[in-house]
PDB file of N, CA, C and O in Angstrom:
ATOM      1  N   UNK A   1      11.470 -15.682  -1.673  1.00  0.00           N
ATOM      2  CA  UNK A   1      10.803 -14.592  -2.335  1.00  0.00           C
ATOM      3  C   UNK A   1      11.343 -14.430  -3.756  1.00  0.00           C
ATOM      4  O   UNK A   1      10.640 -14.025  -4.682  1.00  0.00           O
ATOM      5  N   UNK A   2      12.895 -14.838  -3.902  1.00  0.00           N
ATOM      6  CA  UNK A   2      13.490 -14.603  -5.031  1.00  0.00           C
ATOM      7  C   UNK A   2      12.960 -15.856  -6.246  1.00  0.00           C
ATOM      8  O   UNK A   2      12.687 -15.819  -7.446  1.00  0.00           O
ATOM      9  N   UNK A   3      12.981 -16.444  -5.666  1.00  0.00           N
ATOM     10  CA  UNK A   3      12.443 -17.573  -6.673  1.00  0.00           C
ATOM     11  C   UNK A   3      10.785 -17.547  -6.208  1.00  0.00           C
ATOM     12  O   UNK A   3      10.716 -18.767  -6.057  1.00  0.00           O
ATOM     13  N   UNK A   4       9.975 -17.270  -6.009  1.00  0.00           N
ATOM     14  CA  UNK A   4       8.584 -17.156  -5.979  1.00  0.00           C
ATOM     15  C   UNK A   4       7.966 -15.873  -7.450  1.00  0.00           C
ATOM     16  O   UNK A   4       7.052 -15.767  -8.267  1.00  0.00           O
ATOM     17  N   UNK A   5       8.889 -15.335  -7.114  1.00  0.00           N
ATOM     18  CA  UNK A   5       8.939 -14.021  -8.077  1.00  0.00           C
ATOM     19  C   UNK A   5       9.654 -14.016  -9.247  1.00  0.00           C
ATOM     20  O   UNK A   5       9.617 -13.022  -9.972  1.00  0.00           O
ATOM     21  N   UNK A   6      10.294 -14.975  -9.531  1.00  0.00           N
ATOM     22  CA  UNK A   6      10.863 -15.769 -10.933  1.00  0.00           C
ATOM     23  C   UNK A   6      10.225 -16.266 -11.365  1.00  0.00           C
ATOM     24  O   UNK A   6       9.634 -15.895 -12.379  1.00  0.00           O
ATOM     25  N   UNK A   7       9.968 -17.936 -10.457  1.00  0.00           N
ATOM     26  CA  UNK A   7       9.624 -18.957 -10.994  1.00  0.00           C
ATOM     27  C   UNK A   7       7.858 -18.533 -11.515  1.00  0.00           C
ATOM     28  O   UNK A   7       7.287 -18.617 -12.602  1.00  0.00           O
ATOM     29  N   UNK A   8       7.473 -18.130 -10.339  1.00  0.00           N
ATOM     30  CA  UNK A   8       5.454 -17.929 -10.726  1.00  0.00           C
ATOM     31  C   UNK A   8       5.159 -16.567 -11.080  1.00  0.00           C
ATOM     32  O   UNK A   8       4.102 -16.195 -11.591  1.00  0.00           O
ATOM     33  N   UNK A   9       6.397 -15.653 -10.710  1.00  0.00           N
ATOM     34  CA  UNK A   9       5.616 -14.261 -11.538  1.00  0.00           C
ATOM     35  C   UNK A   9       4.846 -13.075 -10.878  1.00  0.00           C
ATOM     36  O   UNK A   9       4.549 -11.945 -11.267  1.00  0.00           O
ATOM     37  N   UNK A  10       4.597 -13.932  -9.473  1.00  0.00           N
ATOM     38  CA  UNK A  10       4.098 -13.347  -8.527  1.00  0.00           C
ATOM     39  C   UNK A  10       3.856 -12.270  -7.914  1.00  0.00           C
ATOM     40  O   UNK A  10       4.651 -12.092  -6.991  1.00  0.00           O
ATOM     41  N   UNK A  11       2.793 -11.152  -8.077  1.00  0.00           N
ATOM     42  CA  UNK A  11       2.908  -9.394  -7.730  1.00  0.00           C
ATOM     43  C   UNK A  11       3.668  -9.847  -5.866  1.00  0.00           C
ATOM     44  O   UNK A  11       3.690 -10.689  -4.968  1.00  0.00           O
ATOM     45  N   UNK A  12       4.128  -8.607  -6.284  1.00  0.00           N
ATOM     46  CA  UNK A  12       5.090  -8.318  -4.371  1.00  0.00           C
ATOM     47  C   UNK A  12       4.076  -8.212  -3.560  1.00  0.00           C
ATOM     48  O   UNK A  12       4.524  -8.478  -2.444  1.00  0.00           O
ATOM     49  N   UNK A  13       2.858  -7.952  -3.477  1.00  0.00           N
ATOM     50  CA  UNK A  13       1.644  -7.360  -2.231  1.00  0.00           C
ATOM     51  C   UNK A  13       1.408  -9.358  -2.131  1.00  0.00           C
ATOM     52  O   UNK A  13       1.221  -9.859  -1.022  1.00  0.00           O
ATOM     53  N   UNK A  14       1.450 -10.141  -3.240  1.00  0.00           N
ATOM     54  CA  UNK A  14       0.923 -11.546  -2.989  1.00  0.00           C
ATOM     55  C   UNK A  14       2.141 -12.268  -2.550  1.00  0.00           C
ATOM     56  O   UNK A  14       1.880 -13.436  -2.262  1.00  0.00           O
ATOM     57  N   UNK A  15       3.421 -11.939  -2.401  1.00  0.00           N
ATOM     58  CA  UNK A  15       4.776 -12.582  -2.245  1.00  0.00           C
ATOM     59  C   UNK A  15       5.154 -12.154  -0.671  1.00  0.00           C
ATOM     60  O   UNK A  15       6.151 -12.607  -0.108  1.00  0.00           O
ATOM     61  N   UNK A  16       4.179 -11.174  -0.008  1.00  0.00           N
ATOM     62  CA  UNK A  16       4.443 -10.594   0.842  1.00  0.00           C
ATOM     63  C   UNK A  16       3.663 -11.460   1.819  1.00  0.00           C
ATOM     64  O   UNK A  16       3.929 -11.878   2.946  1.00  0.00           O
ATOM     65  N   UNK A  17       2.476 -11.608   0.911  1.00  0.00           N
ATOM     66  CA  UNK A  17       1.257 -12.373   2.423  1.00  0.00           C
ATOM     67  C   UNK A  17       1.707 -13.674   2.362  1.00  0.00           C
ATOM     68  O   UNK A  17       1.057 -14.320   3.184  1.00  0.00           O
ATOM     69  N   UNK A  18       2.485 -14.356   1.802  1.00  0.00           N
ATOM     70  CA  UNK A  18       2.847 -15.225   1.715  1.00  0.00           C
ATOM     71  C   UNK A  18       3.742 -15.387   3.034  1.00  0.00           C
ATOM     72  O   UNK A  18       3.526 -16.322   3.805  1.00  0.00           O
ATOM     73  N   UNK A  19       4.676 -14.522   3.251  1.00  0.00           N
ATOM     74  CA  UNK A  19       5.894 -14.102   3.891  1.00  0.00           C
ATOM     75  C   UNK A  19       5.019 -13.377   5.060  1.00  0.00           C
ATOM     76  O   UNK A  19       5.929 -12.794   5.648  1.00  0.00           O
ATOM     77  N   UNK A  20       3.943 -13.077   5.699  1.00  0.00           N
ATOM     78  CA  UNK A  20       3.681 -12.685   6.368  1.00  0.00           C
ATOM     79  C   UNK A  20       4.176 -11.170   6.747  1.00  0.00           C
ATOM     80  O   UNK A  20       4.192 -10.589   7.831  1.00  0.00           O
ATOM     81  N   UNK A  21       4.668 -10.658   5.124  1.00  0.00           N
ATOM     82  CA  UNK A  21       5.351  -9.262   5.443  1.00  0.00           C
ATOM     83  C   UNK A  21       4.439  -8.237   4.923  1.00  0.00           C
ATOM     84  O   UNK A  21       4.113  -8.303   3.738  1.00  0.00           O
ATOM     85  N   UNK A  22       3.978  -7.275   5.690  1.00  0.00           N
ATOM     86  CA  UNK A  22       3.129  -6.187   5.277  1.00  0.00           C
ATOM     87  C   UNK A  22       3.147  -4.894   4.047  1.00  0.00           C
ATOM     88  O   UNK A  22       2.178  -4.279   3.602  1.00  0.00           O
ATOM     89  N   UNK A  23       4.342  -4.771   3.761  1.00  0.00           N
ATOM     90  CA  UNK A  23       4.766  -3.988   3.063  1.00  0.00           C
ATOM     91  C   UNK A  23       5.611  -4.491   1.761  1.00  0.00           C
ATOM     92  O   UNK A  23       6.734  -4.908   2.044  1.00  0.00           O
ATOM     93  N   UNK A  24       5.340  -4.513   0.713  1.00  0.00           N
ATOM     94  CA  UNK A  24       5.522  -5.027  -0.656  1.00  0.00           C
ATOM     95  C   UNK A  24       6.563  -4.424  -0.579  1.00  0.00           C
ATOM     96  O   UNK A  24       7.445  -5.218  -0.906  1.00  0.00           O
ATOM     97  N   UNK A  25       7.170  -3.060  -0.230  1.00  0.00           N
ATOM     98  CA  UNK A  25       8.773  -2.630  -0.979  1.00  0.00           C
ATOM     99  C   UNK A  25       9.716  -3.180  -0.144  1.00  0.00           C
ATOM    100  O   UNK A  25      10.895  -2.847  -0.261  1.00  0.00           O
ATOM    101  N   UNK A  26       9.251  -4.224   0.941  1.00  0.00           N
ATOM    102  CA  UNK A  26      10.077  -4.361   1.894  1.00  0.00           C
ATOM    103  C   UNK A  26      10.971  -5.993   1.032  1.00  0.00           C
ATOM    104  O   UNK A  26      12.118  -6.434   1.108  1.00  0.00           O
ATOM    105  N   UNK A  27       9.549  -6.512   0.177  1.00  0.00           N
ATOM    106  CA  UNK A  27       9.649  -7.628  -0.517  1.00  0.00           C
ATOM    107  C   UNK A  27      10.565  -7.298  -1.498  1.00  0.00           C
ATOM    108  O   UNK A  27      11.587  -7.964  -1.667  1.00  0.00           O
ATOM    109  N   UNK A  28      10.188  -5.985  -2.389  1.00  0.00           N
ATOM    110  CA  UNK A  28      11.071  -5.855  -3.400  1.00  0.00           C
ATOM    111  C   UNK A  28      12.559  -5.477  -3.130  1.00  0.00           C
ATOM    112  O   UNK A  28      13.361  -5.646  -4.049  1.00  0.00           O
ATOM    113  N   UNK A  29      13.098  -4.849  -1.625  1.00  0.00           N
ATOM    114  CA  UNK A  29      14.424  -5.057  -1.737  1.00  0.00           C
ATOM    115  C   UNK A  29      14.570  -5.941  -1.089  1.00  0.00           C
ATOM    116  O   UNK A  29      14.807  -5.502   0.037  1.00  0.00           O
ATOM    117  N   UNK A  30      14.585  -7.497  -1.080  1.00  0.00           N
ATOM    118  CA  UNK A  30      14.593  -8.592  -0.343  1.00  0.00           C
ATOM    119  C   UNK A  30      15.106  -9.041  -2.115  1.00  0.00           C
ATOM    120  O   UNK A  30      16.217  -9.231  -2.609  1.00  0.00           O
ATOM    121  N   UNK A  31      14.480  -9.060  -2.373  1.00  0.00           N
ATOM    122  CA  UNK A  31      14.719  -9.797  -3.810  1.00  0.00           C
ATOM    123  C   UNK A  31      15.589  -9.000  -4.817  1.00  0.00           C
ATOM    124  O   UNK A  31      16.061  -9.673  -5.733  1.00  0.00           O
ATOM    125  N   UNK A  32      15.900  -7.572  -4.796  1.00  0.00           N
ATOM    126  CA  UNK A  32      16.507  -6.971  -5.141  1.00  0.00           C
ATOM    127  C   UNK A  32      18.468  -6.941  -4.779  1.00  0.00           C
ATOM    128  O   UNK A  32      19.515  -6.751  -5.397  1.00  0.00           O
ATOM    129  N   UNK A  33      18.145  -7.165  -3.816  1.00  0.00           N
ATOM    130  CA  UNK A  33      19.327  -7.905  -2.821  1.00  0.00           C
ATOM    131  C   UNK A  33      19.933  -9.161  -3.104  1.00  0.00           C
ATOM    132  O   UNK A  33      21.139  -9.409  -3.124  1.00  0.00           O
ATOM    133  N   UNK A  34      18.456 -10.348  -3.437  1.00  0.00           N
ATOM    134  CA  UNK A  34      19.454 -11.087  -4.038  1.00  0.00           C
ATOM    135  C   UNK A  34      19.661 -11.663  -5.596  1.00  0.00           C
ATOM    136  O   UNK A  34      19.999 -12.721  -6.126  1.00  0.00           O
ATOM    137  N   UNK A  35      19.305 -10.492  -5.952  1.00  0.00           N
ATOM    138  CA  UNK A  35      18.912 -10.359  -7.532  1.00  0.00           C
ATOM    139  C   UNK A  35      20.949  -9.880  -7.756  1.00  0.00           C
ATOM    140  O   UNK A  35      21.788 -10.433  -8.466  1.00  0.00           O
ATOM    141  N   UNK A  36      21.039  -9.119  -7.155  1.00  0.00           N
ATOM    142  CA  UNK A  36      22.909  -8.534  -7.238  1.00  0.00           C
ATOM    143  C   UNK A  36      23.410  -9.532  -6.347  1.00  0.00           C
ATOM    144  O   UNK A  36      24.616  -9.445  -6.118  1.00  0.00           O
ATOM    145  N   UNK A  37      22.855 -10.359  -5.845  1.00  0.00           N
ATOM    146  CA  UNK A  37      24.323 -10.809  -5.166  1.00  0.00           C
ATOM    147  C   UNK A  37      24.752 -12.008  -6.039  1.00  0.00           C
ATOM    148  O   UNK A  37      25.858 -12.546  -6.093  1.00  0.00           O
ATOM    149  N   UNK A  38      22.959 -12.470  -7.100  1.00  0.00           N
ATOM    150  CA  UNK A  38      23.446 -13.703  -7.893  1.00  0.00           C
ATOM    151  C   UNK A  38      24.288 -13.636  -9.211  1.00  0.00           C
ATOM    152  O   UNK A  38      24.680 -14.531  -9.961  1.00  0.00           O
ATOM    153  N   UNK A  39      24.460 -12.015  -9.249  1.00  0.00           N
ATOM    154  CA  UNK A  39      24.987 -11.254 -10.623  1.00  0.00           C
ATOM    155  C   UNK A  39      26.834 -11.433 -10.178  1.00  0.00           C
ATOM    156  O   UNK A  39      27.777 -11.569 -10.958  1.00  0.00           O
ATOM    157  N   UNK A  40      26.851 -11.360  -8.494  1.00  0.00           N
ATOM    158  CA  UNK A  40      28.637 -11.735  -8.156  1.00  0.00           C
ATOM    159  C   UNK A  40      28.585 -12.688  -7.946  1.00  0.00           C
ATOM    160  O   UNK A  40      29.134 -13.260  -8.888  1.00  0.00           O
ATOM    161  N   UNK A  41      28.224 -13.450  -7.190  1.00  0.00           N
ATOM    162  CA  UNK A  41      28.217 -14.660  -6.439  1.00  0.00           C
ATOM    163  C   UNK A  41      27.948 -15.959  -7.520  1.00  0.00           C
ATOM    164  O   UNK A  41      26.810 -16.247  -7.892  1.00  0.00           O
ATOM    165  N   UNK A  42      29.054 -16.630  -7.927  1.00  0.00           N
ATOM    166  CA  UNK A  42      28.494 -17.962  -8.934  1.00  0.00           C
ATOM    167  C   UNK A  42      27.957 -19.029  -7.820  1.00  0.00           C
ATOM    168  O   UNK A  42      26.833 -19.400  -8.158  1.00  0.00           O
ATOM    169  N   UNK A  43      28.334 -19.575  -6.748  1.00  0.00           N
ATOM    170  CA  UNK A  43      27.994 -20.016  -6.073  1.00  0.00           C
ATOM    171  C   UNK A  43      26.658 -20.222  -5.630  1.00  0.00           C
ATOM    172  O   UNK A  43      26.154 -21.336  -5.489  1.00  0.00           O
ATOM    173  N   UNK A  44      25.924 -18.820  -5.348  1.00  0.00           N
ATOM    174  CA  UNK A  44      25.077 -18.881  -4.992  1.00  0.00           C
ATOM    175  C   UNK A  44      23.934 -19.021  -6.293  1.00  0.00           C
ATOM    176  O   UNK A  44      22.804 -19.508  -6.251  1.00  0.00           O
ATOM    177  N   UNK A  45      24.554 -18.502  -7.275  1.00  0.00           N
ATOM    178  CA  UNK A  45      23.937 -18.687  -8.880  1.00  0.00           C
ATOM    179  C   UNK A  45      23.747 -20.023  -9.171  1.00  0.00           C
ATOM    180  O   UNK A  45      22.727 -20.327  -9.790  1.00  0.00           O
ATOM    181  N   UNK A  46      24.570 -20.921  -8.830  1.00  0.00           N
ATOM    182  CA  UNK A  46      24.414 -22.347  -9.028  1.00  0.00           C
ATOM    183  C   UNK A  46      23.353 -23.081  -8.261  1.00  0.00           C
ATOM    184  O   UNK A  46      22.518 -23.831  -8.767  1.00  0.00           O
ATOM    185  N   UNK A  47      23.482 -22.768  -6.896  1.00  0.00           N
ATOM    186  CA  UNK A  47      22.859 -23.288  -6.319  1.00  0.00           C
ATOM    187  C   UNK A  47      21.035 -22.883  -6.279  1.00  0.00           C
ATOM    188  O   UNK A  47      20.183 -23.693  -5.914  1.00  0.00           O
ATOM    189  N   UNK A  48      20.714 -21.325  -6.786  1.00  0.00           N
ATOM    190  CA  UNK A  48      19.586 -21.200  -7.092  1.00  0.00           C
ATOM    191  C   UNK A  48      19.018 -21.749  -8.386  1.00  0.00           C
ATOM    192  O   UNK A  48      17.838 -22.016  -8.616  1.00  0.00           O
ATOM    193  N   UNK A  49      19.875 -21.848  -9.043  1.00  0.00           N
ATOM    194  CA  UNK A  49      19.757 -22.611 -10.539  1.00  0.00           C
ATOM    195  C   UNK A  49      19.275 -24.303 -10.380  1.00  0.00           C
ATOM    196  O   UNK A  49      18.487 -24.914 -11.102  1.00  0.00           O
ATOM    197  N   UNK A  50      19.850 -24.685  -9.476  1.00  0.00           N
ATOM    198  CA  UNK A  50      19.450 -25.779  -9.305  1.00  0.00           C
ATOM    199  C   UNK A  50      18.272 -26.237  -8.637  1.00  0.00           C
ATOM    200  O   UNK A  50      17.791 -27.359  -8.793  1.00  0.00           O
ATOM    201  N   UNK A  51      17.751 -25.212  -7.777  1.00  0.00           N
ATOM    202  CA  UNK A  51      16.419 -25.111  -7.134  1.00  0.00           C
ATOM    203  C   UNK A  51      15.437 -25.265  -8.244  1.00  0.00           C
ATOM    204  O   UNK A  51      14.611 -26.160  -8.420  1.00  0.00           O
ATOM    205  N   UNK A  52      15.804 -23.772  -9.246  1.00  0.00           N
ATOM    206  CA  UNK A  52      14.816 -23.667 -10.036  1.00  0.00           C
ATOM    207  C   UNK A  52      14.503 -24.783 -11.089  1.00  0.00           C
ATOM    208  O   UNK A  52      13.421 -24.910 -11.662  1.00  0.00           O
ATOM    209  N   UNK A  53      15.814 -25.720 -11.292  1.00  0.00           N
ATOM    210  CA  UNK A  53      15.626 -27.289 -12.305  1.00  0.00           C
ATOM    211  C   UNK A  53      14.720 -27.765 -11.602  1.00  0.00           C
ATOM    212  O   UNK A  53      13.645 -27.873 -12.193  1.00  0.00           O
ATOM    213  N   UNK A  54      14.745 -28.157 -10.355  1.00  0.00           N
ATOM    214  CA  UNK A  54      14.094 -28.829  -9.410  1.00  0.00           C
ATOM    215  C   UNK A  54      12.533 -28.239  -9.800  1.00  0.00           C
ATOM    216  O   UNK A  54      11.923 -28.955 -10.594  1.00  0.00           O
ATOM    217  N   UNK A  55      12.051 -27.404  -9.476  1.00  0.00           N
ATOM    218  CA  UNK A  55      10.926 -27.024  -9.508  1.00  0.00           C
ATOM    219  C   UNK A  55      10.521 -27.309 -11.140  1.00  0.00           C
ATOM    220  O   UNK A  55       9.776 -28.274 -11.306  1.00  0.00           O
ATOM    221  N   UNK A  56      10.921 -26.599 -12.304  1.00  0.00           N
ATOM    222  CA  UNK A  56      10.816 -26.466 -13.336  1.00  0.00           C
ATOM    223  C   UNK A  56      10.357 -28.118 -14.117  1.00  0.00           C
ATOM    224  O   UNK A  56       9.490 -28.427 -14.934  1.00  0.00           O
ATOM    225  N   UNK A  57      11.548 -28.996 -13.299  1.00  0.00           N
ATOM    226  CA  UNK A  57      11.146 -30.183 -13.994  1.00  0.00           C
ATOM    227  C   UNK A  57      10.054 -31.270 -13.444  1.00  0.00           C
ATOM    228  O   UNK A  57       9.573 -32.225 -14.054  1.00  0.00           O
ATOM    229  N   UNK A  58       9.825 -30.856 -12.178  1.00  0.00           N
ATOM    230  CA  UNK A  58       8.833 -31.320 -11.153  1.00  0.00           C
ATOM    231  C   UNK A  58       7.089 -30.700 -11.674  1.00  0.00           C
ATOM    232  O   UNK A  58       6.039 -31.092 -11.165  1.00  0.00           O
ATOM    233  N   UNK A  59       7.216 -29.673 -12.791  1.00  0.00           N
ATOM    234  CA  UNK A  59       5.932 -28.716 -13.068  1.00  0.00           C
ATOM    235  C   UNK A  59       5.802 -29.529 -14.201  1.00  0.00           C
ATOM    236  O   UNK A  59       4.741 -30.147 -14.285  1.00  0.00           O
ATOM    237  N   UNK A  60       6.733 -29.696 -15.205  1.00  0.00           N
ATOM    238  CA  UNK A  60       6.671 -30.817 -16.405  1.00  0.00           C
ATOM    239  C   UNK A  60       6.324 -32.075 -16.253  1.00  0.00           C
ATOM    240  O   UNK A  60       5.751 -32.689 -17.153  1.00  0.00           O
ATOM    241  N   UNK A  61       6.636 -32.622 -15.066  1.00  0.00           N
ATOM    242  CA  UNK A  61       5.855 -33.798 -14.486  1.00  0.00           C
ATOM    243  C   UNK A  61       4.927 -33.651 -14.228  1.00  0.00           C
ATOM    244  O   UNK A  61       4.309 -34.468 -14.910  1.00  0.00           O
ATOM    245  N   UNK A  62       4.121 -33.027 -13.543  1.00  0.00           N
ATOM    246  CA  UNK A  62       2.417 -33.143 -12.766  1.00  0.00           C
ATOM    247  C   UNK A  62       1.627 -32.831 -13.661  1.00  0.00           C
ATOM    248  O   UNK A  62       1.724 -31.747 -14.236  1.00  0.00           O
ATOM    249  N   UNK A  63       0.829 -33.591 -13.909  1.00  0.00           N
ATOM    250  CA  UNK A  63      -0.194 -34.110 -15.831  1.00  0.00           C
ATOM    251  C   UNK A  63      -1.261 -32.052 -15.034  1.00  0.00           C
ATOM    252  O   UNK A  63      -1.430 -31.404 -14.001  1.00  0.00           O
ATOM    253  N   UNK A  64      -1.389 -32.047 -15.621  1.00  0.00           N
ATOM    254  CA  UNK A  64      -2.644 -30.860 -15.319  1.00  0.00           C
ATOM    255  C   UNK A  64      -4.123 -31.463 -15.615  1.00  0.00           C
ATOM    256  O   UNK A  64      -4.672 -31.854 -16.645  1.00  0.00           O
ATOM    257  N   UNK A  65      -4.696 -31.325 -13.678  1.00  0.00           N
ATOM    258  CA  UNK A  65      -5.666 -31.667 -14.194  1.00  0.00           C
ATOM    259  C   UNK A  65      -7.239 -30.841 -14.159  1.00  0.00           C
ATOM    260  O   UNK A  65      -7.234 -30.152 -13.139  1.00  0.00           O
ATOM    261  N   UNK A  66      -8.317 -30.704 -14.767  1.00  0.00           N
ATOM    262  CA  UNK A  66      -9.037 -29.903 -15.035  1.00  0.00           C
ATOM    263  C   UNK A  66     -10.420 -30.319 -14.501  1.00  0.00           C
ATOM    264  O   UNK A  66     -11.189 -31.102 -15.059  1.00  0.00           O
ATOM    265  N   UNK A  67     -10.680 -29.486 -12.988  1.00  0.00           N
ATOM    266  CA  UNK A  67     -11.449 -29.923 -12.671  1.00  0.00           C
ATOM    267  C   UNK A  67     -12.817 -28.876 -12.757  1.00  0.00           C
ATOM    268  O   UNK A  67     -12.829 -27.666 -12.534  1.00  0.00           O
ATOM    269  N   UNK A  68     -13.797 -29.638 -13.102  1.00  0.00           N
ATOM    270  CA  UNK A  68     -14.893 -28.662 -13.678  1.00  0.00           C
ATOM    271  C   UNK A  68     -16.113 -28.436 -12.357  1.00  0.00           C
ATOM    272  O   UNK A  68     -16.803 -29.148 -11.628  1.00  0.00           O
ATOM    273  N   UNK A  69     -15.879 -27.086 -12.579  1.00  0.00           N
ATOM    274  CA  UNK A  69     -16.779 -26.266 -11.053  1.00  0.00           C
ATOM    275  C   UNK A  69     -18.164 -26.670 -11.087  1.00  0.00           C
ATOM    276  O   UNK A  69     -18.943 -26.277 -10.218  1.00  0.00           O
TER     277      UNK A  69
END
């Protein structure tokens, strides 16, 4: 949820159906939670950091393509 809501930007009611969770504030302290724990935790800072390279440089790879309706 924490990186869905970084990386794409994603409103909480659409991060939720995703998650099969009904209630959006339930999403926002899910991510709020680990929004402080990445502010102590370097560990876990690293290791989401590295998710997000992963994704980030994997989006710079895939050509965009434009398909007409």
């Amino acid at each position: 949820m924490y990186l869905t809501r970084g990386l794409r930007g994603e409103r909480l009611v659409d991060i939720g159906r995703g998650f099969n969770i009904s209630k959006y504030s339930s999403v926002s302290s899910a991510i709020e939670k680990i929004r402080k724990e990445v502010l102590t935790n370097g560990r876990l800072k690293r290791q989401i950091g590295k998710v997000e390279a992963v994704f980030t440089y994997s989006q710079k790879q895939t050509p965009f393509l434009y398909v007409k309706a």
